[in-house]
Steps between C-alpha positions, in 0.01 A plus 500: 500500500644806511278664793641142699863629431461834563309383841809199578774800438334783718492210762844465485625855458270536832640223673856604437432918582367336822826273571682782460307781707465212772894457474533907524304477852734269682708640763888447427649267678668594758879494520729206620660524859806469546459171647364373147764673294796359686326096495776349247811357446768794502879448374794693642676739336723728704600532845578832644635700734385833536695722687350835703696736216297355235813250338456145501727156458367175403491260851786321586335257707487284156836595357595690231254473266070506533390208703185280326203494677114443471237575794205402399107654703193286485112546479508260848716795691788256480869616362847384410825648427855338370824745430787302388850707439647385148874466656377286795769281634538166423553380845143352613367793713275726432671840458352709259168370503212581667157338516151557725174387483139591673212694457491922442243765616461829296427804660382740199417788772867586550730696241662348378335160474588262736562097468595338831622085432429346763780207510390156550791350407879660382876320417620724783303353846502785701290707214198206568191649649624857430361747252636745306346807314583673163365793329315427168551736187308278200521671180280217232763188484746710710554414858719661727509360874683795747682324842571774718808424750426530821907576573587714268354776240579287207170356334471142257285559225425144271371546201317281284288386235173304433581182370231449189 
């Protein structure tokens, strides 16, 4: 009896110092892309301008206080994004907001990060089949989206966070 147990608990000690050396011999896996990290549902919270001197102002595209907003990035390559200004006007049009829709492209080669949407749809009509790019700076649930202005030396930066 006790040569049996002796025999059944080397077995196991055996089994489990081989789990574990097995476990020890795996590569590590490798780390996410970019592309992986930023799949999610991301909420808005702040909208800035960033001036070349280093100051910034909140936007005042969306009044006087931060806009709401979600944009949301898919395993498919398909995206959406909604910014809605808290003040809107009451009058049936659609100042302060802002909404787009399509599929993105990352290009983890550049630095920063790029995202280019690629806009299948938009509230404004003349934005429709165009595509715009932003710099990616992802920080865990962190997400800050840079629009550089093609007119002027002023940059956008959104910033948001993973919605759990």
């Amino acid at each position: 009896m006790r040569t049996k147990r002796a025999i059944v608990v080397g077995a196991v000690l055996v089994s489990l110092i081989g789990f574990g050396f097995a476990r020890a011999q795996r590569p590590a896996a490798p780390a996410p892309s970019i592309k992986d990290q930023l799949i999610g549902t991301w909420r808005l919270v702040a909208r800035d301008v960033v001036h070349p001197d280093g100051s910034s102002n909140l936007d005042p595209a969306y009044g006087p206080k931060y806009p709401i907003g979600y944009i949301m990035y898919d395993k498919t390559g398909h995206m959406a994004v909604q910014f809605m200004g808290l003040d809107r006007p009451n009058d049936q049009s659609s100042r302060a907001y802002d909404a787009y829709f399509g599929t993105y492209t990352i290009d983890e080669t550049s630095k920063p990060t790029k995202v280019t949407h690629h806009r299948e749809g938009s509230l404004n009509p003349r934005d429709v089949g165009g595509d715009v790019t932003r710099d990616i700076l992802l920080n865990g649930d962190e997400l800050k989206l840079v629009v550089h202005n093609n007119n002027n030396a002023n940059v956008n930066v959104n910033t948001f966070t993973r919605v759990k």
